[in-house]
PyMOL Python script that loads the backbone (N, CA, C, O; Angstrom):
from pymol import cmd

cmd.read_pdbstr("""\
ATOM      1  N   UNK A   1      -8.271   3.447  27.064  1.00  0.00           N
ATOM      2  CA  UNK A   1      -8.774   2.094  27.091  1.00  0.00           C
ATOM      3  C   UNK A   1      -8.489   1.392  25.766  1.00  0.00           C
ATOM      4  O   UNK A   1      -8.181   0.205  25.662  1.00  0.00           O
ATOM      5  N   UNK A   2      -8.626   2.246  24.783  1.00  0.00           N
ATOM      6  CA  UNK A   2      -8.363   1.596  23.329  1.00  0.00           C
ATOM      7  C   UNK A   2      -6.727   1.220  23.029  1.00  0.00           C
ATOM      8  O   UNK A   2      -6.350   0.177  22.494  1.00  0.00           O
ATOM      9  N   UNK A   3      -5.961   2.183  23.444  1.00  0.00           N
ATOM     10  CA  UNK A   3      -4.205   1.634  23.525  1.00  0.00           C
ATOM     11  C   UNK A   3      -3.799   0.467  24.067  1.00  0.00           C
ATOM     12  O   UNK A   3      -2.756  -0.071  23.694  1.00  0.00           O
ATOM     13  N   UNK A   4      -4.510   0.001  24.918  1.00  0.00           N
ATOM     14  CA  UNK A   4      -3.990  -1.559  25.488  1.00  0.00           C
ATOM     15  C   UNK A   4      -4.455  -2.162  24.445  1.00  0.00           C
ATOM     16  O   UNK A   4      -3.673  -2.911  23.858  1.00  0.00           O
ATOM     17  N   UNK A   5      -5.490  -2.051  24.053  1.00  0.00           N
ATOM     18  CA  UNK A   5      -6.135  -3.088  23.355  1.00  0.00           C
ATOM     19  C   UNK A   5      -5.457  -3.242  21.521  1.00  0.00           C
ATOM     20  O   UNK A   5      -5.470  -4.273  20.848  1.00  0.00           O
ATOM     21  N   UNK A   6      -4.976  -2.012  21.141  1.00  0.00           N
ATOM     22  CA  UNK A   6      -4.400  -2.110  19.580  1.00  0.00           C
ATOM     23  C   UNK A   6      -2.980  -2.711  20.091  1.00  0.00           C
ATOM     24  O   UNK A   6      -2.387  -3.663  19.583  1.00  0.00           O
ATOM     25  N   UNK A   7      -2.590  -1.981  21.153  1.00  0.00           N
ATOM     26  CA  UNK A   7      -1.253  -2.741  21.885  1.00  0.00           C
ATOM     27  C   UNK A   7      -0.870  -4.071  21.841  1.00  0.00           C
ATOM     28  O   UNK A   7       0.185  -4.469  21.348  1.00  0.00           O
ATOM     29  N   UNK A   8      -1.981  -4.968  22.510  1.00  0.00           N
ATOM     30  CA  UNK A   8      -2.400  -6.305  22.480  1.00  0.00           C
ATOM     31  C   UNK A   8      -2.061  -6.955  20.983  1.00  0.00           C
ATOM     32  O   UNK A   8      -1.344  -7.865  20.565  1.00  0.00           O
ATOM     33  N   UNK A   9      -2.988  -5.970  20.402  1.00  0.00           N
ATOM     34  CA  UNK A   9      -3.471  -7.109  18.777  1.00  0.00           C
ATOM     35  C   UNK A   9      -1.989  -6.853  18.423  1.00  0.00           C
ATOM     36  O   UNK A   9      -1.359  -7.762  17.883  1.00  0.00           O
ATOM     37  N   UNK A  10      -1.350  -5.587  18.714  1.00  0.00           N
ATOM     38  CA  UNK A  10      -0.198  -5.583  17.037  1.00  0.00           C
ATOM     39  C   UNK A  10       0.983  -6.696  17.755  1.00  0.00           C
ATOM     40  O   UNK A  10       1.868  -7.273  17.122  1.00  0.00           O
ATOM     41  N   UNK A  11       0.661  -6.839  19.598  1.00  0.00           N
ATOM     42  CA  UNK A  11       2.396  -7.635  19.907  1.00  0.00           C
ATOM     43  C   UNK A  11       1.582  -8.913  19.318  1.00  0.00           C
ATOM     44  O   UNK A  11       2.328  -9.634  18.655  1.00  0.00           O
ATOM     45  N   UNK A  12       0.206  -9.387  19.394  1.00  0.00           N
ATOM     46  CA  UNK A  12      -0.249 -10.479  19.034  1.00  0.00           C
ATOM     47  C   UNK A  12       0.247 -11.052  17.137  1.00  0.00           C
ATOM     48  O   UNK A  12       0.706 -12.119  16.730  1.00  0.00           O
ATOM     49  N   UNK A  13      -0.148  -9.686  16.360  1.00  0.00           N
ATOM     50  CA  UNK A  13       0.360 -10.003  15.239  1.00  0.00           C
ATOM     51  C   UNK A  13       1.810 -10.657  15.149  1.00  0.00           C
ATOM     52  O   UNK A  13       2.203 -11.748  14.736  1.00  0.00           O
ATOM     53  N   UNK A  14       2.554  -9.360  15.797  1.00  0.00           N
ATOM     54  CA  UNK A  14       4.066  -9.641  15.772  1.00  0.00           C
ATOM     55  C   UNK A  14       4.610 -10.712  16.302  1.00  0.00           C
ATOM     56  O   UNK A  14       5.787 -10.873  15.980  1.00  0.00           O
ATOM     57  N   UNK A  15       3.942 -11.878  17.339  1.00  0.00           N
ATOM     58  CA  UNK A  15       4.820 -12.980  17.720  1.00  0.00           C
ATOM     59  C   UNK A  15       3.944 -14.020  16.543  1.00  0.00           C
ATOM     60  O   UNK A  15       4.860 -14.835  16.439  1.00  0.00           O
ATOM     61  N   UNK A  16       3.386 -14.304  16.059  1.00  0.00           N
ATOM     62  CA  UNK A  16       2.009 -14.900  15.035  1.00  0.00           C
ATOM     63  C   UNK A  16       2.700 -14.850  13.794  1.00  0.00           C
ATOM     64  O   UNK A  16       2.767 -15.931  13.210  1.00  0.00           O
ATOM     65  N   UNK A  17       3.363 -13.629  13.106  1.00  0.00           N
ATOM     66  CA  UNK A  17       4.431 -13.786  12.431  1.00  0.00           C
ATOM     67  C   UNK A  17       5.762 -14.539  12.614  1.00  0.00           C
ATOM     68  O   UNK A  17       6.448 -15.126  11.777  1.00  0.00           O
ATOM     69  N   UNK A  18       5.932 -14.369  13.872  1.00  0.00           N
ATOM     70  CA  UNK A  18       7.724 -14.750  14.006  1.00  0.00           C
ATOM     71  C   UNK A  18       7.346 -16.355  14.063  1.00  0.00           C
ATOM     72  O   UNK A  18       7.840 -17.109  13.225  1.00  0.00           O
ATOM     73  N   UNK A  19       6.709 -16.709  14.790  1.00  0.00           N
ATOM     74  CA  UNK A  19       6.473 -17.860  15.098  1.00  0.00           C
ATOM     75  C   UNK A  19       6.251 -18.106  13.437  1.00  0.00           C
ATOM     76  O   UNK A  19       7.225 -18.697  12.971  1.00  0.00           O
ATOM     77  N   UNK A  20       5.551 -17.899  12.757  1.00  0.00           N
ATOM     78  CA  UNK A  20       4.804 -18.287  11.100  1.00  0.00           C
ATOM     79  C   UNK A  20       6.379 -18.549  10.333  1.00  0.00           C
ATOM     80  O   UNK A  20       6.682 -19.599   9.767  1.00  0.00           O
ATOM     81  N   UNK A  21       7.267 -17.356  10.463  1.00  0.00           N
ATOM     82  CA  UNK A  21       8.827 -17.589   9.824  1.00  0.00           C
ATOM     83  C   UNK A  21       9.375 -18.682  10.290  1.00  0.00           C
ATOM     84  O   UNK A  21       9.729 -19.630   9.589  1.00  0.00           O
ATOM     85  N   UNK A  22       9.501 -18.585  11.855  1.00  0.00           N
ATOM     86  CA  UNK A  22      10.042 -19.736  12.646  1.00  0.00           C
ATOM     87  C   UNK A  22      10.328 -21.324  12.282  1.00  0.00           C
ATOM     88  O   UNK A  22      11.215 -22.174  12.361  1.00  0.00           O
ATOM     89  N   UNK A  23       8.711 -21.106  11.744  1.00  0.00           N
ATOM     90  CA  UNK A  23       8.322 -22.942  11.534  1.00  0.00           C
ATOM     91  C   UNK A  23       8.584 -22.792  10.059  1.00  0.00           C
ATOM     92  O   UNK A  23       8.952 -23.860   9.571  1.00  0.00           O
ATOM     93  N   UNK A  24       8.532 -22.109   9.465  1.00  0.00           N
ATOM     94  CA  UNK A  24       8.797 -22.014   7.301  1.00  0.00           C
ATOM     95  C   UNK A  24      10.391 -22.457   8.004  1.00  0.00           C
ATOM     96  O   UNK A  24      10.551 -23.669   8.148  1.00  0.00           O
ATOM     97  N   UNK A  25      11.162 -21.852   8.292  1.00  0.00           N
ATOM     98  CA  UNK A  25      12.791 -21.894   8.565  1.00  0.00           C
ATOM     99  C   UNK A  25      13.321 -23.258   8.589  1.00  0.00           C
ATOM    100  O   UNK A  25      14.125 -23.800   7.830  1.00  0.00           O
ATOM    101  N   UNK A  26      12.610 -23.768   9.777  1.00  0.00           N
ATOM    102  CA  UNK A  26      12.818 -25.175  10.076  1.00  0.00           C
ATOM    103  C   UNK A  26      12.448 -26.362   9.341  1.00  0.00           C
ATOM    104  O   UNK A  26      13.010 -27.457   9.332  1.00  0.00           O
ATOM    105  N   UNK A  27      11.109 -25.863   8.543  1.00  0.00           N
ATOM    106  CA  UNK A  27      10.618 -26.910   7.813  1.00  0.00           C
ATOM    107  C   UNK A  27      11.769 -27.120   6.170  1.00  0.00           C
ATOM    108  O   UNK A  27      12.317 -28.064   5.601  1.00  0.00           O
ATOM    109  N   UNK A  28      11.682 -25.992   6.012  1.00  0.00           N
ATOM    110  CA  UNK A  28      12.757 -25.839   4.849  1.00  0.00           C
ATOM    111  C   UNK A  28      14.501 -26.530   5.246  1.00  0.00           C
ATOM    112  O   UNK A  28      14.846 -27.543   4.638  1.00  0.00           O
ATOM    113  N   UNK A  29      15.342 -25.974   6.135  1.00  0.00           N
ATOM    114  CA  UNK A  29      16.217 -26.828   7.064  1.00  0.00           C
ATOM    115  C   UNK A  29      16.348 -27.973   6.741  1.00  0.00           C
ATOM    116  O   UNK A  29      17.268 -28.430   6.063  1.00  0.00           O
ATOM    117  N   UNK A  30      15.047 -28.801   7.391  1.00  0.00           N
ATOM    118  CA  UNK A  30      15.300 -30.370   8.263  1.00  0.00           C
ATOM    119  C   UNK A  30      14.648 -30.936   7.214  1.00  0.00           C
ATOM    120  O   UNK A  30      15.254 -31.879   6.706  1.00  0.00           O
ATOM    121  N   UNK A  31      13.613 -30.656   6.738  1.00  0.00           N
ATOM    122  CA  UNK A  31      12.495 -31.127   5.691  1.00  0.00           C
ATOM    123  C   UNK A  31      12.783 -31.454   4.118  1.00  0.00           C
ATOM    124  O   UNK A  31      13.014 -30.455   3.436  1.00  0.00           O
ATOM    125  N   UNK A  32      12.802 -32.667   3.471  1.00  0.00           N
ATOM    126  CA  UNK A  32      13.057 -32.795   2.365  1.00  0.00           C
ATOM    127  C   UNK A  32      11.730 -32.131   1.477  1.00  0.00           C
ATOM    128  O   UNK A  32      10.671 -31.992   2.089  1.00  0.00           O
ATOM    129  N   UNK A  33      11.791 -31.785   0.244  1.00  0.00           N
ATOM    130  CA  UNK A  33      10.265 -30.838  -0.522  1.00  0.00           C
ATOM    131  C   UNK A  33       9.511 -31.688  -0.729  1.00  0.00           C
ATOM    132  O   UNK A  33       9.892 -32.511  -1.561  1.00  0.00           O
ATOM    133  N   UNK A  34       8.233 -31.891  -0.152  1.00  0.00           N
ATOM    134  CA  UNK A  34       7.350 -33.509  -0.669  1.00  0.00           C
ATOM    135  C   UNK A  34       7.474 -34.027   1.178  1.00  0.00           C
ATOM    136  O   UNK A  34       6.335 -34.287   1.564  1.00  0.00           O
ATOM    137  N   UNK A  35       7.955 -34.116   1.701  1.00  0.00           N
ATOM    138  CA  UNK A  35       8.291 -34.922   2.937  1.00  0.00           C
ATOM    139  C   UNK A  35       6.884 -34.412   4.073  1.00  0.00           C
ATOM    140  O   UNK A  35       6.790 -33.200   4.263  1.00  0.00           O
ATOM    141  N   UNK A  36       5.916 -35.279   4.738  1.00  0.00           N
ATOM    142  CA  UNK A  36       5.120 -35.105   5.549  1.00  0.00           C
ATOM    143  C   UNK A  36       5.076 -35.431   7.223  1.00  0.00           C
ATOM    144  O   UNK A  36       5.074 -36.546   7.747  1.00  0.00           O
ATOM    145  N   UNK A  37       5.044 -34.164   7.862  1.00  0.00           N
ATOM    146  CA  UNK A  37       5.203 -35.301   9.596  1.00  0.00           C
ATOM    147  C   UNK A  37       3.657 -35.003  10.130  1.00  0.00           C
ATOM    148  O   UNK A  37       3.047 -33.936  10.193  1.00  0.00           O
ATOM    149  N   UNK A  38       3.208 -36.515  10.532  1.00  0.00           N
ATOM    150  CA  UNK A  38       1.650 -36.779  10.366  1.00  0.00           C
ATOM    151  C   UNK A  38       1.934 -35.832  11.929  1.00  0.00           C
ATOM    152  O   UNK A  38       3.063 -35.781  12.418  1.00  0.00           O
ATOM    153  N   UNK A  39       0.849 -35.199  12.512  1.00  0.00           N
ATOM    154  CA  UNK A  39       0.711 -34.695  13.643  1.00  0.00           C
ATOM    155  C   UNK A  39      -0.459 -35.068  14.645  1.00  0.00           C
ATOM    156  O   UNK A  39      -0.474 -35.446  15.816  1.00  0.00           O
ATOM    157  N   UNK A  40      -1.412 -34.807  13.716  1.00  0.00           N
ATOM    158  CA  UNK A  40      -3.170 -35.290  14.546  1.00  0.00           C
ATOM    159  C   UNK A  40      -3.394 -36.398  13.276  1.00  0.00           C
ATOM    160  O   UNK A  40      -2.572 -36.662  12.398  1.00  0.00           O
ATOM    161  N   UNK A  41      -4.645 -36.918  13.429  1.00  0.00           N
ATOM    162  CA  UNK A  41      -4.821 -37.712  12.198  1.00  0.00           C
ATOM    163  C   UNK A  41      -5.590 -37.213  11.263  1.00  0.00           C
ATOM    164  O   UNK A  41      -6.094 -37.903  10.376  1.00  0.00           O
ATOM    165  N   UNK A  42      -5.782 -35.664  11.415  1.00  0.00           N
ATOM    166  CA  UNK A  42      -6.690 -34.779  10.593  1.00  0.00           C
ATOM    167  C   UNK A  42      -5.298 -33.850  10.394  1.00  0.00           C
ATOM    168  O   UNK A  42      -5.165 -33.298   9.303  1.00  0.00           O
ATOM    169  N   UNK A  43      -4.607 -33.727  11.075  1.00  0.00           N
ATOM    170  CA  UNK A  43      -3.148 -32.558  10.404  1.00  0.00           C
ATOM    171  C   UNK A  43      -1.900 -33.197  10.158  1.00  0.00           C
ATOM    172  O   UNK A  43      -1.364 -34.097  10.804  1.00  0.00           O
ATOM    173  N   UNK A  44      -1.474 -32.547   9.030  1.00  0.00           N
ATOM    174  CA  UNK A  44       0.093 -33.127   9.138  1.00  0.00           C
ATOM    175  C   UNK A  44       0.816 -31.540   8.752  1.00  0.00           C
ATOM    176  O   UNK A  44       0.055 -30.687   8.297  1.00  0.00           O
ATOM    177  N   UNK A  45       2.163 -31.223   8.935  1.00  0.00           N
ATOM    178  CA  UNK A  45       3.293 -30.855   8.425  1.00  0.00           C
ATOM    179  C   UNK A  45       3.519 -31.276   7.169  1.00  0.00           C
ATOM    180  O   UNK A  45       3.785 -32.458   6.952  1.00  0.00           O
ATOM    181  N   UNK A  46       3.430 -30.218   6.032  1.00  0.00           N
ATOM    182  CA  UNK A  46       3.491 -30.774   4.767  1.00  0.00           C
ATOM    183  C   UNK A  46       4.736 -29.695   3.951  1.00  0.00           C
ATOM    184  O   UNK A  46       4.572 -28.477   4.020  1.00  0.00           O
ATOM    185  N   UNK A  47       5.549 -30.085   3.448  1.00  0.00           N
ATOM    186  CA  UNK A  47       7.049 -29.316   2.955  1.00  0.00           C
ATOM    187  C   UNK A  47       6.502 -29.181   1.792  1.00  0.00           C
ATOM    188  O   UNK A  47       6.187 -30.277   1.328  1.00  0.00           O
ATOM    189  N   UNK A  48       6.209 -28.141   0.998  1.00  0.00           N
ATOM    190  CA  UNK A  48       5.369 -27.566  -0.349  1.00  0.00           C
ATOM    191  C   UNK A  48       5.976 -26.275  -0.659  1.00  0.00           C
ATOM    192  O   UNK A  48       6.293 -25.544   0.279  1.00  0.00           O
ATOM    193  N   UNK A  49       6.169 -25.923  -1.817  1.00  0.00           N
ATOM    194  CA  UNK A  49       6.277 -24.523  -2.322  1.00  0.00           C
ATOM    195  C   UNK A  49       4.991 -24.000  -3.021  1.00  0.00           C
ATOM    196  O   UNK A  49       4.310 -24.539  -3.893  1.00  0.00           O
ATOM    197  N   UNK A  50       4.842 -22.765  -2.379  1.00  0.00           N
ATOM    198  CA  UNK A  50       4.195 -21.748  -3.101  1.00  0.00           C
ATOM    199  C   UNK A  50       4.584 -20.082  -3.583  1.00  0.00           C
ATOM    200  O   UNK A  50       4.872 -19.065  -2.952  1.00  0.00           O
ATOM    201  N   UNK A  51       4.423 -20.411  -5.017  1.00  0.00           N
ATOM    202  CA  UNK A  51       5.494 -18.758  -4.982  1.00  0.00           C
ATOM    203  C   UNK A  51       4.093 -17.900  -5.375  1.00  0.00           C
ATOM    204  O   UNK A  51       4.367 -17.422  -6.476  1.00  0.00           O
ATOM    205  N   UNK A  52       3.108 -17.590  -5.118  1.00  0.00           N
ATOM    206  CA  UNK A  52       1.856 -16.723  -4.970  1.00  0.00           C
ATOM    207  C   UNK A  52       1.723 -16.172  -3.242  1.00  0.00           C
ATOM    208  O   UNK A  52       2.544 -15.836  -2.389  1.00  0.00           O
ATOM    209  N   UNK A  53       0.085 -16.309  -3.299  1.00  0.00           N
ATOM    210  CA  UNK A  53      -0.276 -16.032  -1.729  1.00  0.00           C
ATOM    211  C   UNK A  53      -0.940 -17.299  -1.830  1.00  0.00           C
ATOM    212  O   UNK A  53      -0.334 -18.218  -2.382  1.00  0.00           O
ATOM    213  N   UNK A  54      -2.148 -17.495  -1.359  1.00  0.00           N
ATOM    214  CA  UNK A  54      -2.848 -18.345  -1.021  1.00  0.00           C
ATOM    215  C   UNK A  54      -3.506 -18.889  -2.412  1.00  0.00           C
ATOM    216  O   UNK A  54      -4.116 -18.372  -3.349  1.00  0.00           O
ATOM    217  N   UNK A  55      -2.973 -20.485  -1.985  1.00  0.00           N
ATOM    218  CA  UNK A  55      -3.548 -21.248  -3.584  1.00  0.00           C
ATOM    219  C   UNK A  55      -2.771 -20.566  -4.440  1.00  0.00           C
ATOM    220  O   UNK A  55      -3.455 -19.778  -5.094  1.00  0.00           O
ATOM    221  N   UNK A  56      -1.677 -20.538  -4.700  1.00  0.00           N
ATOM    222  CA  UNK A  56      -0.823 -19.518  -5.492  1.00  0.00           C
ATOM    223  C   UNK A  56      -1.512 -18.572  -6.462  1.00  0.00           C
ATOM    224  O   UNK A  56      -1.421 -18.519  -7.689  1.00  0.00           O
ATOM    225  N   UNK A  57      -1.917 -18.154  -5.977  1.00  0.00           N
ATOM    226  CA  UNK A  57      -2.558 -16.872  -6.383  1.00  0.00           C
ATOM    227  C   UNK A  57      -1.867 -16.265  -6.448  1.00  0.00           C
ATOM    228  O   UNK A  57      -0.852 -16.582  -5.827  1.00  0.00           O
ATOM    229  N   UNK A  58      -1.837 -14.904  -7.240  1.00  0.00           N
ATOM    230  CA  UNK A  58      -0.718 -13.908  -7.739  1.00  0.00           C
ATOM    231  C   UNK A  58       0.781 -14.413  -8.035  1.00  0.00           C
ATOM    232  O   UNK A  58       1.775 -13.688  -8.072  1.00  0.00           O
ATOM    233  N   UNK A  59       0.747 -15.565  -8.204  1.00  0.00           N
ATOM    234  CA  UNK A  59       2.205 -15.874  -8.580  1.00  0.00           C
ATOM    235  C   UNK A  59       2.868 -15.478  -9.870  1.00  0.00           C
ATOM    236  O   UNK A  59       3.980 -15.933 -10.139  1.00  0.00           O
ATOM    237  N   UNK A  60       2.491 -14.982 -10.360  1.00  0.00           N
ATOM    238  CA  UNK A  60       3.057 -14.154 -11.288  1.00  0.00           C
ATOM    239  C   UNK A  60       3.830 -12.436 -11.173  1.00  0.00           C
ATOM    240  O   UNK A  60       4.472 -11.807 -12.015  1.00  0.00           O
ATOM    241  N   UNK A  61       3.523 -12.171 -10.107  1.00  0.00           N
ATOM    242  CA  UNK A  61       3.832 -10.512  -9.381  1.00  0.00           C
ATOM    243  C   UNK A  61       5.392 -10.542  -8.846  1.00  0.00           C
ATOM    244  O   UNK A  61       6.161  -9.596  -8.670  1.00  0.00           O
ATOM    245  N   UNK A  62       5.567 -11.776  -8.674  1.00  0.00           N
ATOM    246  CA  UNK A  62       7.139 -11.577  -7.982  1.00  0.00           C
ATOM    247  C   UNK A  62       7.107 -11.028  -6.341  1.00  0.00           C
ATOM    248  O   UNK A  62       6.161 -10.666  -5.643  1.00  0.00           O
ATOM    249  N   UNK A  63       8.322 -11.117  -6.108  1.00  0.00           N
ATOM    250  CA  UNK A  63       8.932 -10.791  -4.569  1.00  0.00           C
ATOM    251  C   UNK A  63       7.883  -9.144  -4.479  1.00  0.00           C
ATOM    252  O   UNK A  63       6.962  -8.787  -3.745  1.00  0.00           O
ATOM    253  N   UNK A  64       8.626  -8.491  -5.636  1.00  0.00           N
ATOM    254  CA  UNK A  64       8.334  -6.957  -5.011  1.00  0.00           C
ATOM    255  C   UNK A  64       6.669  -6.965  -4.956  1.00  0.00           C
ATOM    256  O   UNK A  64       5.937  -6.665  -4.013  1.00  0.00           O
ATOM    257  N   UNK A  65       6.347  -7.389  -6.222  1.00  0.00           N
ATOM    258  CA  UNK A  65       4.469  -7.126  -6.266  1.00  0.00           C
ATOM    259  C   UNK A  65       3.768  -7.863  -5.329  1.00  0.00           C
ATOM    260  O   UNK A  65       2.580  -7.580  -5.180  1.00  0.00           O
ATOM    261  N   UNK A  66       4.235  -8.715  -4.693  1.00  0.00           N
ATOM    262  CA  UNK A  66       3.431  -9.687  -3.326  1.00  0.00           C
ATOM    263  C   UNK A  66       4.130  -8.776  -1.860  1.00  0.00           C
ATOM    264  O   UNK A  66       3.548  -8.974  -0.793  1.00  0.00           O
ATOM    265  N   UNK A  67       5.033  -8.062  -1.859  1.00  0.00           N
ATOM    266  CA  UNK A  67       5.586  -7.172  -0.729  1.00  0.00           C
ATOM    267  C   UNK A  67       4.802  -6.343  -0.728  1.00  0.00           C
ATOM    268  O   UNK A  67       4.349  -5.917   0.334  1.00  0.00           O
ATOM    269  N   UNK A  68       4.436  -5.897  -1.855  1.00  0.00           N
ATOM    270  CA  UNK A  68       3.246  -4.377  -1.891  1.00  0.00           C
ATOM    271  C   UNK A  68       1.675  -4.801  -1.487  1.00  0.00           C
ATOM    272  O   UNK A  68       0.895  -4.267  -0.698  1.00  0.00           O
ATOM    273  N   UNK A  69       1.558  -5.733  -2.167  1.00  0.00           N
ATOM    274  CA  UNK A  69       0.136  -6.206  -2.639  1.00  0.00           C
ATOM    275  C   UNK A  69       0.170  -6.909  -0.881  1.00  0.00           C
ATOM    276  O   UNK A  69      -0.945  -6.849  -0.363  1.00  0.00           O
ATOM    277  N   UNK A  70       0.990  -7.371  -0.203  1.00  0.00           N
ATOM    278  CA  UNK A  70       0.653  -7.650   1.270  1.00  0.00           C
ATOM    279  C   UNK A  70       0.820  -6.400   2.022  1.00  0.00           C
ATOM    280  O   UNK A  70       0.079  -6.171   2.978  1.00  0.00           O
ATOM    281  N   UNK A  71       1.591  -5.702   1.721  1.00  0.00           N
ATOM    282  CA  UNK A  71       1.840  -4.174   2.818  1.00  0.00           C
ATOM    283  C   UNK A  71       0.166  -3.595   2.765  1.00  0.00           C
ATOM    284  O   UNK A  71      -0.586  -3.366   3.712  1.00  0.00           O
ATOM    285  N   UNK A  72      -0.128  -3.436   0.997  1.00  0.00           N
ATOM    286  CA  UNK A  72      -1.444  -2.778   0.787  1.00  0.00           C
ATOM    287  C   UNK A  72      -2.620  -3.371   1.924  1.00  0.00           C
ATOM    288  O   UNK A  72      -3.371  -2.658   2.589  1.00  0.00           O
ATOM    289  N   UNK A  73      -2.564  -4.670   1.946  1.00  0.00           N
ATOM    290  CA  UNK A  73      -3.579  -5.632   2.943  1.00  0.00           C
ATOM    291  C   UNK A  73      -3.725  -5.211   4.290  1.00  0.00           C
ATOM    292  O   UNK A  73      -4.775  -5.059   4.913  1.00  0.00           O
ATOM    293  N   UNK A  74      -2.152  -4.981   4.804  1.00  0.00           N
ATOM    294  CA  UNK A  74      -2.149  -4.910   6.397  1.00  0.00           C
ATOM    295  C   UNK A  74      -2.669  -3.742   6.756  1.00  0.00           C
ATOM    296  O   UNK A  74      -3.254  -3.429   7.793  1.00  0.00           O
ATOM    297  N   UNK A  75      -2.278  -2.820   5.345  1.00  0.00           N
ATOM    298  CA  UNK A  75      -2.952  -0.914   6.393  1.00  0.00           C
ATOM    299  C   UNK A  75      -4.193  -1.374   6.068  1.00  0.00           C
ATOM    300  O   UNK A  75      -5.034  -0.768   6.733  1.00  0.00           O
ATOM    301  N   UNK A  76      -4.735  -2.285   5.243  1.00  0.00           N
ATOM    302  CA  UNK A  76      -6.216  -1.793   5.387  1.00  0.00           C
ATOM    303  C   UNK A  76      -6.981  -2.875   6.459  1.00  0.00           C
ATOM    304  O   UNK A  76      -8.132  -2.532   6.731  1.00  0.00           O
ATOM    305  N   UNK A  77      -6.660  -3.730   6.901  1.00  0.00           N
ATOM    306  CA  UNK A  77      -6.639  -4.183   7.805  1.00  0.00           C
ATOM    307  C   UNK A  77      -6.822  -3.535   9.265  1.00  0.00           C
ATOM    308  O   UNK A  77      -7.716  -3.628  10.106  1.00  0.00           O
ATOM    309  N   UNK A  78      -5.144  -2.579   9.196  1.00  0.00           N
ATOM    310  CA  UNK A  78      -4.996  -2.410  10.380  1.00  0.00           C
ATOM    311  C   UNK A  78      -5.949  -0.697  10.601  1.00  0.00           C
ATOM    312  O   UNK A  78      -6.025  -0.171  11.711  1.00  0.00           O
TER     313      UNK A  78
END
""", "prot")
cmd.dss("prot")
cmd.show_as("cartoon", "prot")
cmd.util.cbc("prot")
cmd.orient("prot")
């Protein structure tokens, strides 16, 4: 009963990601840096860099130390 269900969450993670790359891809693409597409009148599409995680946080760690420091997250997560 529990295998469907971790089954579920990890294909859930895995399209939640692709889709998350998907839209970074395109926005970067088509999107000038600074450029906004209003959506709701409470959301917009906003073209921004962040080289941290959230609120650039850890931006100082680089590619490899934010690869670890997110791998570390997901096992404990998962």
């Amino acid at each position: 009963m529990i295998r469907p269900f971790i089954g579920f969450n990890v294909l859930l993670v895995a399209v939640a990601v692709i889709a998350d790359q998907a839209i970074k891809a395109l926005v970067v693409a088509k999107m000038a840096l600074g450029e906004a597409i209003e959506g709701l009148p409470f959301l917009a599409l906003y073209h921004a860099r962040n080289t941290g995680i959230a609120f650039s946080m850890f931006a100082g760690f680089g590619d490899v130390g934010l690869s670890l420091l997110s791998a570390f997250v997901l096992v404990i997560v998962l």
